[in-house]
Structure formats: structure tokens, C-alpha cells
TILO-170011 format. One record per atom (N, C-alpha, C): x negated, y negated, z negated. Coordinates in steps of 0.1 Angstrom, whole numbers, plus 5000, padded with zeros to 4 digits. Atoms other than C-alpha are relative to their C-alpha. Example, Ala and Ser with C-alpha at 12.3 -4.5 7.8 and 13.67 -1.06 7.14 Angstrom:
499150125000/487750454922/499149885000/500950115000/486350114929/500849894992/
This chain:
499850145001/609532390548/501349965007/498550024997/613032240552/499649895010/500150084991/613332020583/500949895000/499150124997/615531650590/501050085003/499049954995/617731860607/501050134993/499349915009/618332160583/500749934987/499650075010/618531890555/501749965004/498850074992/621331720579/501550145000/499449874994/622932100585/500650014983/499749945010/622932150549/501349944990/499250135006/624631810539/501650025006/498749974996/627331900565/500550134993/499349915000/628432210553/499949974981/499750045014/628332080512/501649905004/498850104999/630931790526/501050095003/499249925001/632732080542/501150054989/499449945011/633232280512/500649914986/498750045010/634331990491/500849975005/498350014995/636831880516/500550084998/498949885002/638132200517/500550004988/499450015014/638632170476/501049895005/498950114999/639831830480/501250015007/498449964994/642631940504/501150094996/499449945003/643732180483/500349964985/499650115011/644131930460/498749974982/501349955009/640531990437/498749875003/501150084994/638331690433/498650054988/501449905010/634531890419/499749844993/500250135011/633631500403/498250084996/501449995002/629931670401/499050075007/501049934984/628331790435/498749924999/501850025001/624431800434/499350095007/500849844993/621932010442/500050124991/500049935011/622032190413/501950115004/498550005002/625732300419/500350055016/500150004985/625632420459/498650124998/500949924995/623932750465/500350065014/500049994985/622732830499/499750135000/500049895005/623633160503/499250115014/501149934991/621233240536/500850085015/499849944991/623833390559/500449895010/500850094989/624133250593/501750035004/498550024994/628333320597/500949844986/499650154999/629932960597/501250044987/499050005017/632132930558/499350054992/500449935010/629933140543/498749985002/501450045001/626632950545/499449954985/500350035011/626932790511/501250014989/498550025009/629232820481/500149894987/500050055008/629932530456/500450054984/499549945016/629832630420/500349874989/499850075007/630432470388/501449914998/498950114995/633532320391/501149954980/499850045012/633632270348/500749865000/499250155002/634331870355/501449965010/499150054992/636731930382/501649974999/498450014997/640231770387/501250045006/498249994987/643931860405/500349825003/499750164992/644431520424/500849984992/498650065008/647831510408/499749984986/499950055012/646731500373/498949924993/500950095001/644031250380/500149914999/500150145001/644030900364/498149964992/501049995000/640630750367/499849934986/499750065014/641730480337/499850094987/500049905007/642230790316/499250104999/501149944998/639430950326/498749984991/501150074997/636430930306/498150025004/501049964990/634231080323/499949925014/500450034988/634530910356/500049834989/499850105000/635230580336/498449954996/501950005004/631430630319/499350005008/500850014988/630530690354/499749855004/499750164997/631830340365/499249934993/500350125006/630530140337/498150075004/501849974999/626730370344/499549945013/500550054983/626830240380/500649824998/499650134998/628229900375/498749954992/501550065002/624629880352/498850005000/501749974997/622530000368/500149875014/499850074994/623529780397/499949824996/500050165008/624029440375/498649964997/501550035003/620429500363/499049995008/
């Protein structure tokens, strides 16, 4: 049974691993749970690895306008919110 604190453990080292994309200029645009396997070992970088990276972007050739995938995002969250 997963604990507050493993949950907490787990969330930090997902943000990790997409900063690390994101700094290397990689935004994944679909981090879940589905997409994040926890790979059990207990040395620090190599606790989980993010997969999937089919919808991901290069910073530089990201316009969200042009996008329409994130733009479908936008209008899914501006209705679920409005309603």
C-alpha cells in the first residue's frame, strides 16, 4: 500500500524527469500515470523513467496557436470549467 509520503516521493521525481526534458529543450505535453514507470531501484535518476513522448515538442518549434492539440486542450479546459 503506497503511503502520503511515497505518493509525494513519487510526484517529485516525475517533475524531475520532465524538467530535465524541458531543459533540454523537450516539452512531453502528456505526463500521466500511464506514461511514468517506476522502475524500483533505490539509486537517485534512476528511480523512474518517463515514456511515451509521441506528443512531445522541441521548445523552439512550439507555437501553441498552431498547435492543435494543445489548442483542443485549451478550448476542453476552458469547458469544462465554464460549465
Amino acid at each position: 500500500m503506497s503511503t502520503a509520503r511515497d505518493d509525494r516521493s513519487t510526484c517529485l521525481i516525475c517533475y524531475s524527469g520532465h524538467r530535465a526534458a524541458f531543459e533540454r529543450g523537450v516539452l512531453h505535453r502528456d505526463l500521466s500515470e500511464g506514461n511514468v514507470l517506476i522502475t524500483g531501484s533505490k539509486e537517485v535518476g534512476k528511480r523512474a523513467v518517463i515514456i511515451d513522448f509521441d506528443y512531445a515538442k522541441m521548445l523552439e518549434d512550439l507555437t501553441l496557436a498552431d498547435d492543435p492539440i494543445s489548442v483542443r486542450r485549451a478550448s476542453l479546459v476552458s469547458g469544462i470549467f465554464l460549465n
